[in-house]
C-alpha beads as a LAMMPS data file, in Angstrom:
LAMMPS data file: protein, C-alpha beads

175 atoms
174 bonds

1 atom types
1 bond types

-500.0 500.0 xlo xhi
-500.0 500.0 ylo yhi
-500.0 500.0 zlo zhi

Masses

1 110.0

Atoms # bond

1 1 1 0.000 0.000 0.000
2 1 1 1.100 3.756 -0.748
3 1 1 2.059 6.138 1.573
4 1 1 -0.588 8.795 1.940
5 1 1 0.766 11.299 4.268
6 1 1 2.275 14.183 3.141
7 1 1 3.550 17.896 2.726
8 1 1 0.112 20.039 1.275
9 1 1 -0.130 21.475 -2.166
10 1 1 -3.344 23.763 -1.918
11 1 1 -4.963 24.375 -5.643
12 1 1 -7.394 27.241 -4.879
13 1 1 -9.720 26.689 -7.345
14 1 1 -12.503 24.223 -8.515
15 1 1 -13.428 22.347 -12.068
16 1 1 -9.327 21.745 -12.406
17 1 1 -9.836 19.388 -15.634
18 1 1 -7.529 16.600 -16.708
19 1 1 -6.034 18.867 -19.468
20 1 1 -4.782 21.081 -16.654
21 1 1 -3.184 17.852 -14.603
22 1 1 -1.488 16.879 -17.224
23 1 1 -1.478 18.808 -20.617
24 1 1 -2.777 15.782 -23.809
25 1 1 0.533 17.039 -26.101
26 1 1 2.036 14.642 -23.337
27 1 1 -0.121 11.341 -23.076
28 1 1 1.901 9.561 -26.202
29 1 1 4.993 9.273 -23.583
30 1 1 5.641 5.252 -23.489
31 1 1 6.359 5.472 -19.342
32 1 1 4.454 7.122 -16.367
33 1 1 7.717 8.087 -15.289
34 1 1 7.881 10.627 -18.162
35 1 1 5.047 12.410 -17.175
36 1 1 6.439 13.564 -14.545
37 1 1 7.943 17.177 -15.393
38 1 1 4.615 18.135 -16.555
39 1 1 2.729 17.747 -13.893
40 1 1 -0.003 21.289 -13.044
41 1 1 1.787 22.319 -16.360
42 1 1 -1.430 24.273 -17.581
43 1 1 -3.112 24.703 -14.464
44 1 1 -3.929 28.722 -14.361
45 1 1 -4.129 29.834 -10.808
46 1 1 -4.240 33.837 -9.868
47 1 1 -1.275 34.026 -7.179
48 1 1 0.872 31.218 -8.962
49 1 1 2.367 28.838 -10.826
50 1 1 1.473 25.489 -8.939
51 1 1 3.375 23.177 -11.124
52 1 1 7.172 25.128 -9.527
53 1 1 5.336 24.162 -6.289
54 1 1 5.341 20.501 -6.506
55 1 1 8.290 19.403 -5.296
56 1 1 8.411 17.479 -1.961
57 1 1 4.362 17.322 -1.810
58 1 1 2.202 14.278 -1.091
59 1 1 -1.275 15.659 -0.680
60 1 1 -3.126 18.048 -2.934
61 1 1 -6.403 19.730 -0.939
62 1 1 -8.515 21.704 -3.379
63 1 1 -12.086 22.545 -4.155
64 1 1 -14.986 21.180 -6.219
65 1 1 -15.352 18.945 -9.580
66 1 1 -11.028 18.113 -9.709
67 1 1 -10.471 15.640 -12.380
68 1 1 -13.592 16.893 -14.780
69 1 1 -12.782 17.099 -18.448
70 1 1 -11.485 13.808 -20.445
71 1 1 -11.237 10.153 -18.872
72 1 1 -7.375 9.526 -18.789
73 1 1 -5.724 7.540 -16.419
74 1 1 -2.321 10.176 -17.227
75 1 1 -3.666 12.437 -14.481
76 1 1 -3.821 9.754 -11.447
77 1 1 -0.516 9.013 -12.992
78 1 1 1.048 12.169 -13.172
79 1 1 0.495 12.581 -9.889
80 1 1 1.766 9.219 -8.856
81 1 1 4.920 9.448 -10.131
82 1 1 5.196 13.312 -8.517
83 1 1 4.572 11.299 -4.855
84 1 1 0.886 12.544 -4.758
85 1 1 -1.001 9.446 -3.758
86 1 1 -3.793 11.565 -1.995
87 1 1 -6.260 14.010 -3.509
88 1 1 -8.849 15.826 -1.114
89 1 1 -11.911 17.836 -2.339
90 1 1 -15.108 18.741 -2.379
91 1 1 -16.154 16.098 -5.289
92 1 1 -14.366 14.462 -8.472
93 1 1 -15.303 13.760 -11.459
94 1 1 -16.655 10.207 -11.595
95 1 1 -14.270 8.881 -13.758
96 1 1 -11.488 10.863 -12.657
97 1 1 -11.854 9.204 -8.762
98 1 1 -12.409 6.249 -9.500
99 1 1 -8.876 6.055 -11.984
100 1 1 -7.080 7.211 -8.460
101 1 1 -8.881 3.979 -7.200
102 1 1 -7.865 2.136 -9.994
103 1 1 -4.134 3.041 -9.300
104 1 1 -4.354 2.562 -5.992
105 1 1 -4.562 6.471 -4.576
106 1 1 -6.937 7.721 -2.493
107 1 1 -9.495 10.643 -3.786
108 1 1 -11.412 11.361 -0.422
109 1 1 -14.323 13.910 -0.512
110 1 1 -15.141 16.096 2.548
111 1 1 -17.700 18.904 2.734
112 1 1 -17.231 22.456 1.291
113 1 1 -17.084 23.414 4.991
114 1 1 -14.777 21.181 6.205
115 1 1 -12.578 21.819 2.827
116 1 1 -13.113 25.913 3.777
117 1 1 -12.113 25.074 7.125
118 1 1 -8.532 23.747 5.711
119 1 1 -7.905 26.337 3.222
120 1 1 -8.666 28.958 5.951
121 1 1 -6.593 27.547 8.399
122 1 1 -3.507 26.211 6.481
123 1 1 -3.486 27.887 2.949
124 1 1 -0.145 29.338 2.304
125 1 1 1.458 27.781 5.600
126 1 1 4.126 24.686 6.019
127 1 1 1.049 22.156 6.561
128 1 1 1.101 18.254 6.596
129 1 1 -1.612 15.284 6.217
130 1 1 -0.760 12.596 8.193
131 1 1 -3.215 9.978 7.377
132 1 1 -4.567 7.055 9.206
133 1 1 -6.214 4.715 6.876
134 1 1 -7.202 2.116 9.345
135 1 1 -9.162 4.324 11.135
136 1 1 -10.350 6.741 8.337
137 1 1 -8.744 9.824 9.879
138 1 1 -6.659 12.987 8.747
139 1 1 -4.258 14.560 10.921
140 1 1 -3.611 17.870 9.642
141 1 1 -0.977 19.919 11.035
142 1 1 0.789 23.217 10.438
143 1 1 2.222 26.385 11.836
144 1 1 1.283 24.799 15.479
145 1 1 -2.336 24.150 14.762
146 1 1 -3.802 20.823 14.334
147 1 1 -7.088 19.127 12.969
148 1 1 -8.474 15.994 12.924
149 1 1 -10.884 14.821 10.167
150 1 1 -12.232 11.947 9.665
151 1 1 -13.259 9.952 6.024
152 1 1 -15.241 7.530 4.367
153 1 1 -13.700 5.052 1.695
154 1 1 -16.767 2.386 0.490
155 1 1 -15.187 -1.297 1.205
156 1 1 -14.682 -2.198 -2.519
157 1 1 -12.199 1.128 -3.120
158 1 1 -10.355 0.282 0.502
159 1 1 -9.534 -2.878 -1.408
160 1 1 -8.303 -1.078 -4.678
161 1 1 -5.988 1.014 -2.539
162 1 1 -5.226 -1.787 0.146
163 1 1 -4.216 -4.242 -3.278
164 1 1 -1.859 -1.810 -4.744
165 1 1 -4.452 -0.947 -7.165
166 1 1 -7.227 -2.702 -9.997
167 1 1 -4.217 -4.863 -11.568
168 1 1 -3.338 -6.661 -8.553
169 1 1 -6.562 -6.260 -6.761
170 1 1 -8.278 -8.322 -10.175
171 1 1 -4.599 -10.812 -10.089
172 1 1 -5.661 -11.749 -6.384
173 1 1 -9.171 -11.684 -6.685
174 1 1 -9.676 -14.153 -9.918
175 1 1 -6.796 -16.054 -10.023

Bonds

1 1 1 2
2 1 2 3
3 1 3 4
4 1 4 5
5 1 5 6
6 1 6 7
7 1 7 8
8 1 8 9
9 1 9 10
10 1 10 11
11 1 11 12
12 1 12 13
13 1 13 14
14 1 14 15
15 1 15 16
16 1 16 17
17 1 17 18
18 1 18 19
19 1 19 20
20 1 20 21
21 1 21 22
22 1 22 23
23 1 23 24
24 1 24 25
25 1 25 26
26 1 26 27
27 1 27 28
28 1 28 29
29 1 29 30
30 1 30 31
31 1 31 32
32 1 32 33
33 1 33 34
34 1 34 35
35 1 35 36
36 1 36 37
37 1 37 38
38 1 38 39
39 1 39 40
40 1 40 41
41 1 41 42
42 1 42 43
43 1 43 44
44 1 44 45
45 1 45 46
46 1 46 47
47 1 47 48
48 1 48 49
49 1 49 50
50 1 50 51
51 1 51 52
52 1 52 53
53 1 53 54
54 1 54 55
55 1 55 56
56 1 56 57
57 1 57 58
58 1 58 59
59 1 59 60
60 1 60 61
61 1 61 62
62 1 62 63
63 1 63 64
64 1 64 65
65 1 65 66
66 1 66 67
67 1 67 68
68 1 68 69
69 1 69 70
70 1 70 71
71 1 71 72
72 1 72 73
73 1 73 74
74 1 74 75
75 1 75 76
76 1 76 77
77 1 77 78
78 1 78 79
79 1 79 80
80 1 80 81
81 1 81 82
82 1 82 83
83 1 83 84
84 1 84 85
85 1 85 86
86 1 86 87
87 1 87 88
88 1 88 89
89 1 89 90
90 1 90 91
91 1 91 92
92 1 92 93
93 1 93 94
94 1 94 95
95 1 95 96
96 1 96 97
97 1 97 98
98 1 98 99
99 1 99 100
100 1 100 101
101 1 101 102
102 1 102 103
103 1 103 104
104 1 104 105
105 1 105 106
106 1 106 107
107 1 107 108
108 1 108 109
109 1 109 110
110 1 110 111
111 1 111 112
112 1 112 113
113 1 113 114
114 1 114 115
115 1 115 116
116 1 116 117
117 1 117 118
118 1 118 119
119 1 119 120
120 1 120 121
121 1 121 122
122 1 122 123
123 1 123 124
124 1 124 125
125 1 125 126
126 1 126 127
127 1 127 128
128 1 128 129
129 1 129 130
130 1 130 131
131 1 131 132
132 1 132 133
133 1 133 134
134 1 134 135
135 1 135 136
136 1 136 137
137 1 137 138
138 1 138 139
139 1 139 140
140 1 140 141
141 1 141 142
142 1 142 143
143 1 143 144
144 1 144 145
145 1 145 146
146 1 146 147
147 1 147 148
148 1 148 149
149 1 149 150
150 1 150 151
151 1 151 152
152 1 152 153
153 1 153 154
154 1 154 155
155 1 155 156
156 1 156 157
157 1 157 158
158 1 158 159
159 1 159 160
160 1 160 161
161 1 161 162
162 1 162 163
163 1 163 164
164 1 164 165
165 1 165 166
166 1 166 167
167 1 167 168
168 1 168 169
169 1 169 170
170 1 170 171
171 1 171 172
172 1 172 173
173 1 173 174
174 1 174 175
C-alpha cells in the first residue's frame, strides 16, 4: 500500500480538468515516469504557478469537480509518479476518482465546509496530512495548529488502494 501522508499542495480553485493535470501534447509518452515534469503544467491559478510548487508534496487539498474534463488515467498518474497518492476535495469527477482507485490512490471527498475550514486555516502555511487509513482519519498539522478529520472510503475502493491498485486487486481476486 502507498504512503498517503504528506507535505500540502493547496490548488485554490474548482473544475481543475484533466487537461490542466497533465497537458494531452504529453499522453503519447511510453512510461508514467515521463510524465512527470509536466505535472499542473497548464493549471492557471491567480497568485501562482502550482506546477514550480510541486516538489516534496504528497497531498493536494482543493475545491470542487477536480479531475472533470477527459477520462485519462495520465492524471492519477502524473500525480503518482510526482509522490501525490492523496487528492482531497469537495467532489471528483466520476471517472477521474475512481482512476485514483484504480491506481491505488486515495481521492477522499469532505464537505465544502470542512474543505473551507482547511484552506482557511492552512493555505499558504508549512502544513502536513498525516493519514490514518485504518481508522479513516486525517491529521492535519501546520504552523502549530492541528485538525483531525475523519473519512469515508466504500469497502470495494479500501480494497483497490489496500491491493496496490485494480491490476493486482483483479490478479488476487480471480486467479
Amino acid at each position: 500500500m502507498k504512503n498517503f501522508s504528506g507535505n500540502v499542495l493547496f490548488l485554490d480553485r474548482s473544475d481543475i480538468n484533466t487537461d490542466e493535470i497533465i497537458p494531452a501534447k504529453y499522453l503519447t509518452e511510453n512510461t508514467k515516469g515521463a510524465l512527470k515534469p509536466y505535472l499542473l503544467e497548464d493549471l492557471k491559478l491567480d497568485d501562482r504557478n502550482p506546477s514550480g510548487d510541486i516538489q516534496g508534496k504528497g497531498v493536494v487539498i482543493t475545491r470542487a469537480n477536480f479531475g472533470c474534463g477527459s477520462s485519462r488515467e495520465h492524471a492519477p498518474w502524473a500525480l503518482e509518479v510526482n509522490g501525490i497518492n492523496l487528492v482531497i476535495a469537495e467532489s471528483f469527477a466520476r471517472i477521474f476518482r475512481q482512476n485514483m482507485y484504480n491506481c491505488g490512490l486515495l481521492a477522499v471527498e469532505l464537505p465544502a465546509e470542512k474543505i473551507d475550514q482547511l484552506f482557511s486555516t492552512f493555505a499558504g502555511k508549512n502544513t502536513f496530512v498525516e493519514t490514518d487509513f485504518g481508522k479513516n482519519l486525517f491529521i492535519i498539522k501546520g504552523d502549530g495548529q492541528e485538525i483531525k478529520i475523519s473519512f469515508t472510503v466504500s469497502d470495494f475502493d479500501r480494497s483497490l488502494v489496500e491491493a496496490g491498485g485494480w491490476v493486482d486487486y483483479a490478479d488476487r481476486k480471480y486467479q
